[in-house]
Every structure is written in C-alpha cells, then in structure tokens.
Phi, psi and omega in degrees: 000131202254113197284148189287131183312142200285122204116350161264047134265333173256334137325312201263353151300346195268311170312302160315312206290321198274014203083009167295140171252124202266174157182153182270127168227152146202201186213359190224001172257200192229168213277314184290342155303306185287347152316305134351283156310332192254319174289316153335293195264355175095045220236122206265297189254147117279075225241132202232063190285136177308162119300099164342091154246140198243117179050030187085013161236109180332114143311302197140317199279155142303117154321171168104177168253339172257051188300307176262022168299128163264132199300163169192088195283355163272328173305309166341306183262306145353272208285337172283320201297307164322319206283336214254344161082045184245134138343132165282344167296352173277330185267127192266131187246156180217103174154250196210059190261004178274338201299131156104316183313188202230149190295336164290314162284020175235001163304307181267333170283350155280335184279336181280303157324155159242194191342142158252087172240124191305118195229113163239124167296331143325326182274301195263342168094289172222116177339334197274343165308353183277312182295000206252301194266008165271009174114307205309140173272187170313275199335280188321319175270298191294019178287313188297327200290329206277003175241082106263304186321297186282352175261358179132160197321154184211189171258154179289158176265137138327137156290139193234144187274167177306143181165146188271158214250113223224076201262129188248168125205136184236159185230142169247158127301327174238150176211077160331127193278130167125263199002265203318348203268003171273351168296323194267342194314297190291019177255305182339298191276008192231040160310335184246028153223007168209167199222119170276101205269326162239146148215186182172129183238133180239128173261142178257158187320310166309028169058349149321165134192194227213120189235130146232128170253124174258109164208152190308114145241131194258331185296115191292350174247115160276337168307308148351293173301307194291344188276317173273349163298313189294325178301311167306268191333307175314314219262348135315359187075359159297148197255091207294122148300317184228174194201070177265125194226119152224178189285170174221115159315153180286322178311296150341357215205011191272179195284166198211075179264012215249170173281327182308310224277295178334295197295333179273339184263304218212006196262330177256016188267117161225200187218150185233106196247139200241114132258130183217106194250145332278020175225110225271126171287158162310313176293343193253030166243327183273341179280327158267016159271314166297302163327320180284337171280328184302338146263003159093357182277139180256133223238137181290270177251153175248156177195143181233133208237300216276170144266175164095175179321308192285126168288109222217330206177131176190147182276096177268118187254142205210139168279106179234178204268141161342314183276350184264109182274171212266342147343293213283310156320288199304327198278322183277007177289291209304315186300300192316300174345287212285006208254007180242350177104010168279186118259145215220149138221145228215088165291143177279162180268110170198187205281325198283349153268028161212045096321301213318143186225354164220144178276102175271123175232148137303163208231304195269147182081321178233341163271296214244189192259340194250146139337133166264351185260324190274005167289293183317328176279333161346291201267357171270022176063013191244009179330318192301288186269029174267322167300319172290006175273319173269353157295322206280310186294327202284335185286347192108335202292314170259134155265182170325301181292317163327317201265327205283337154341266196309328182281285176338305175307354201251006193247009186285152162104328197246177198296091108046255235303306195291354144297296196277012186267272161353300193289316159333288203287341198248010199275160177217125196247177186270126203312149195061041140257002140274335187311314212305319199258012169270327205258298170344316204270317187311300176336321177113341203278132190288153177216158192196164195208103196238096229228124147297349198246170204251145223281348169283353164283328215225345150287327175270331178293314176313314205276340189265344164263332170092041148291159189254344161226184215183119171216159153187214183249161183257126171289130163250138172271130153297101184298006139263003189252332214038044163261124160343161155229019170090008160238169185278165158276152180041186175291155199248112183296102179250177165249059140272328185293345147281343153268341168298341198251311156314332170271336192278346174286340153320301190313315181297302174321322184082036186231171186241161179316295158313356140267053164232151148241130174242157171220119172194198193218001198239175184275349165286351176263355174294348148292327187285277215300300199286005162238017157283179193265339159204108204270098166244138188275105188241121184050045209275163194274199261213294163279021171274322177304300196285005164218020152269136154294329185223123177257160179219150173226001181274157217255013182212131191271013180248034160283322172305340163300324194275350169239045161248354179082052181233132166270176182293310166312267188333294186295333156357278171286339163287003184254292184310320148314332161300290190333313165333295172285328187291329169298336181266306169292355182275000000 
C-alpha cells in the first residue's frame, strides 16, 4: 500500500474547512485507489478510468463499455465547475496537468483555468507547499497543523537544528527590475546552510524601497556570509541600515508542536483595521500606539490597505500578553477610535477569517440611502402621517407589527406597480455598494439582501447589484384591480426571521454560520448581526453601535474589504483580471 504524499491530509483538511469542493482526476491509477484517496482524505468527486482485467491479470485496455473514449480532464473540470456552480477561473488543479499536452492545448487550459500548481510527490515530496503558493503564510499552516492535532494524528513540524540568525535592512532610493536579485547571489552556493526564514519589501511612494531579511545559518563561520551580503549591497548603491547576528539557543528551535508553544505564538495573535476617510489623522494613530503600548501589546506587522497618497486604511497584526483579555482591548481601542472620528475592528488572526463564503445586507439605509416605506408614502401623499407613525414606533409607543400595520394601511387604494415603478426609478444606493458585491462576487462570495422593506425595491436592488437573494415583505394586491389593499402577504421579515433566513441560507450554501457577514444599520439587524460570524454595524443608530462588535461610520460601503482584509490594490487587480477574461471570451 503506497501511503499519501506527506502534507495531503493536511491540505485537503485545510482546504474542506474552508469550502473547497476537492476532487481526484486521473487517467493512470485504478478505480479503487482513487477511491481510497476520495475516502481518506475527505475527497468529494474520484473519477477514474478503471483498468481491463482478464484472469487476475491487467490487459493493458481502459475498462468498461466506452472503453475507447478518450480521458479529457479538461471537460471533466469543466462539467464539475457547472455542476458546483463555480467560475472556471476559480478552479485550482495540483499536479501535473499540463504532462502530454500539445503547446495550444496546454496554453488554453491555462487561459480557461486558475492557478495551475506542479506537484510530483517524487520530486518535492510534501505537499503542503501547494498551501505557500495558495497565499497561506508560516503562521496559517501551523495554525492548519495545529486543528490536524486536535482533530486526530497530523503531519509533524519539521525539526530545526541549532543556528545562528542574521537580520538585514536594506534601503534604496531607487528600485530597479534586477536590482534585488544581487542581494541574494551569495546565498546561492551555501543553499544547504542558510534558510531564508523572514523577508519583506515595501515600495515607497518616492520610488524608493525598503527589504528586510531573516536568515538561518548552520554554517559555523557567519561571518563570510554576512560580509558578502554587505559587499553586494554597497556595491548596488543599497543603503544596509542595521546589521544584527545572535546565536539561537537549540531550544529555542525545538519543534513547535506543544499546545504552550501553539498558545505563545499565535492563540493571542489578532489583526487591528484602522479607517480615517479621507485620511488616517495623526493623532489617531499616536493615541493608538500609545495604547497599545499602555497595554504591553506587540505589534507583528503594518500593512497599508488604502491607495493613492493618502493613507485612508490600514492593518495591524499584533501579539498580545496572555493576561490581557482581548473584551478589554477591542473596548478601549474601539473608544480612542471613536473620540478621533476613525473606525476601528479589531479581530483574532486566525483561519475563520478567509473562510466567510457569505454576505447578508440589509436594504434601507444600507445598499440605498432611502426608507422605502417613507418613499413610498411620498409618493402616495401620505408622508405626513406615516412619519408620525414612525415617531411613535421609535418612542416605544408601537411595537414592530403594530407600526408596519400601520403604515402599510395607509398605501391601500393606489397602484402597486406605478408606486414601485416611481420608488425603483428614484433609488440611490450607497457609495461603495457596487464596488463592494462586484469585488465580492469576483471573489466567490454568496450574497442576500434582507429587508424589512418590500421585495420588488429588493428585487431591483438584487438585480442592480448582481446579488444571489432576496427577501422583504410582500404587499398584498387585488388581482383585479391592481390596488394596495393596505396588507402584508406572507410571513413578515421581523427580526428574528432575519436570523432565521441568515442561517438558513447558510444551510442552502453549505457553510456554518460563522462563516457569514452580516451588514446593516437598524435594531431590527441585531439578531442578524450578532449571529454572523462577523456582524458590522454601518452607519448604524447609537443602540445598534453598542451591541455589535464591529462598526463602520464612513459614509462608504466598500470599507467592509478593509476588515475582511482586502485592500484597495487588490480588488483593483480582481476588477482587472475580470475585466480581462470577459474580453477574451467576448
């Protein structure tokens, strides 16, 4: 029995959790292997051709009655990717799928596809190099190792030997294609003695940038090396700032496999997204350095999510100490945030934030700008008193059913269609909600729209947004007349039947709750909010702010990228790469 290359139990478990649909294709095993492998590893489809046997011995022939059909593993992916309702660019192949092809058919199965990446377990061995070029960082796979553990036997953290640690930074004014690759030139002949364990580059606005490096050396004279890193750089016109070399105790290096080691590394690791439109202030950036120091917090990485000159949004991954609960943080961030006029949310760095596979909205207020119920009375003349109708509910005075009663009673007598034909034609939605369900949908992400307000307003908004639901109330019409009759139709969106309709579509999706966002702005989304896995409150009334975790107060919805951790550059380039493919099929 030949055992699965090492790191594919932890991949395609790292892949399931996240929503992936796995599948096996091949043309050259046999059917009960792959079967095997689709029963082992959690493997969804195994598509196979069987082998021919005649007396306990392999013909040679494909089994079967289409026996002389030919494999084509791109209709294959094709016809799952219909079936599974995915993009074909969306879809990632691992292995060796190009072997055999002819250079035009293996041109267009990269232009039809997405990531291609070459895997022979004979050559690389382990597997787990497919999550590194899928994005995942250091951090991210042992996070994946550390739930193989607690779900049961995993693959092991390599052991790392004793060795000394070499910290560079370097800086330029200019940063020339080429340049960098001379930094690296003296590493090339001491590959099995030194391990490049961090780097990290930044281009600076001024055309300048800036490289930092961490590297491993087993080789007992360090000195050598460090001396021809320094040389190269000079003689590139880089300017090395710092130069730090210690020893790393063997301890230090032991494998970091323990749950203590897990809980010290990455169990207090969270990420902090800061927006100030159009400018992240000064101030609210030194008040929150000082906090963070006033608590002992270590801050990992900066990261800048907006573009253009102005710094508008940006990202802190931050370590905080064990005795510090993360309540006490998020609450005293979140006040400095609000007292400089920023938004602030403040997350664990952890796997479940690039799961989430679905978007929940609210409809007034938050895709658009307007009330649909007070449009509507607009234009049926009944403003007046619709509005003392909804002073009354805000006072307390009306409950939910009561006021919506009431309102509703006041639209009878006039024309369904030439009211919502009129409240359609006048909408105004709210800046950043199409980049936001445009970037999205690129994205993979399911979307819905769950409106107290009524569904031919939330039909055209599903449809002008390119949403995949729709829900809100129903007006009920005489079907002869086609006149209001002053009542609702159906069940009534109160709010609970919006978290009932967020989980259930979660179900239909095939995702758990916690991997939804919900967005909205009123006390009727606060069951929806407080039961996503992440509940933002956008431009939300006072009590809505306070019994949500995550808030937005900028006037643009397409803020919600910067705390799902999509920058402005990125969706950029996901808009250009759509655009890209639709023009080569159109």
């Amino acid at each position: 029995r030949r055992a699965s290359p090492p790191g594919a139990r932890l991949v395609c478990s790292a892949l399931k959790r996240m929503g992936f649909t796995l599948a096996v294709l091949t043309n050259t095993g046999v059917q009960d292997m792959a079967e095997r492998a689709k029963r082992e590893l959690g493997i969804d489809y195994a598509i196979c051709r069987d082998l021919a046997v005649v007396d306990g011995c392999f013909t040679g022939e494909y089994a079967g009655e289409l026996s002389d059909v030919k494999f084509r593993k791109t209709d294959l992916l094709k016809l799952m990717a219909d079936r599974e309702g995915i993009e074909c660019r969306n879809v990632i192949v691992v292995g060796e799928p190009l072997q055999g092809l002819k250079a035009s058919n293996a041109r267009l199965f990269l232009e039809t596809f997405g990531p291609s990446i070459y895997f022979n377990s004979d050559k690389l061995k382990d597997l787990t190099i497919a999550l590194y070029l899928l994005g995942f960082n250091g951090s991210d796979v042992r996070a994946l190792r550390k739930r193989r553990w607690e779900d049961g036997p995993g693959d092991d953290e390599p052991s790392v030997p004793p060795a000394k640690r070499v910290m560079m930074q370097v800086s330029s004014r200019k940063c020339d294609s080429g340049q960098i690759k001379n930094i690296f030139a003296p590493l090339a002949p001491l590959k099995c003695d030194v391990q490049i364990t961090t780097v990290r580059h930044c281009s600076l606005q001024d055309g300048g940038m800036c490289l930092g490096l961490e590297l491993q050396l087993d080789k007992e004279d360090t000195e050598q090396v460090t001396k021809d890193l320094l040389f190269n750089c000079q003689r590139q016109g880089f300017q090395v700032r710092d130069v730090n070399e210690q020893v790393i105790e063997a301890s230090k290096l032991a494998p970091r496999n323990t749950s203590a080691c897990w809980k010290h590394y990455f169990q207090n690791r969270h990420v902090i997204t800061l927006v100030q439109k159009p400018q992240i202030d000064v101030s609210v950036l030194s008040a929150m350095m000082t906090t963070l120091a006033e608590h002992c917090v270590n801050i990992v990485k900066i990261e800048r999510l907006s573009t253009g000159r102005q710094l508008a949004a940006l990202q802190m991954t931050v370590n905080m100490p064990e005795q510090l609960e993360p309540a006490e943080l998020s609450g005293v961030m979140a006040a400095v945030a609000k007292q400089h006029g920023a938004d602030i949310a403040f997350q664990r760095d952890d796997l479940e934030r690039w799961m989430r596979r679905l978007v929940v909205f609210d409809m007034d207020s938050t895709l658009i700008q307007q009330e649909v119920i007070d449009e509507l009375a607009k234009m049926a003349g009944v403003e007046t008193q619709v509005k003392t109708i909804t002073e009354a509910a805000m006072r307390g005075e009306l409950n939910f059913f009561d006021s919506l009663k009431s309102r509703v009673a006041l639209l009878k007598g006039h024309k369904a269609d030439e009211l919502f034909e009129k409240v359609k034609a006048n909408l105004i939605f709210t800046p950043g909600a199409k980049k936001l369900c445009s970037t999205l949908k690129r994205m993979g992400f399911k979307m819905a729209v769950i409106s107290g307000g009524f569904l031919p307003v939330a039909q055209e908004v599903q449809r002008h947004l390119g949403l995949d639901y729709a829900f809100a109330n129903t007006l009920e019409v005489d079907e002869t007349t086609g006149l209001l009759t002053g009542l609702t139709s159906g069940p009534v969106v109160t709010p609970q039947r919006k978290r009932a309709l967020l989980a259930t579509i979660a179900n239909v999706e095939g995702c758990e709750v916690q991997q939804t966002i919900a967005v909205g702005d009123g006390a009727n989304d606060i069951p929806m909010l407080n039961a996503a896995g992440l509940g933002i409150a956008f431009c939300a009334k006072p009590k809505v702010q306070a019994a949500t975790e995550f808030r937005i107060n900028q006037k643009d919805l397409s803020t919600v990228l910067f705390l799902i951790g999509v920058s402005e550059r990125a969706a950029e380039r996901l808009a250009l790469s759509s655009d890209s493919a639709g023009a080569a099929l159109s």
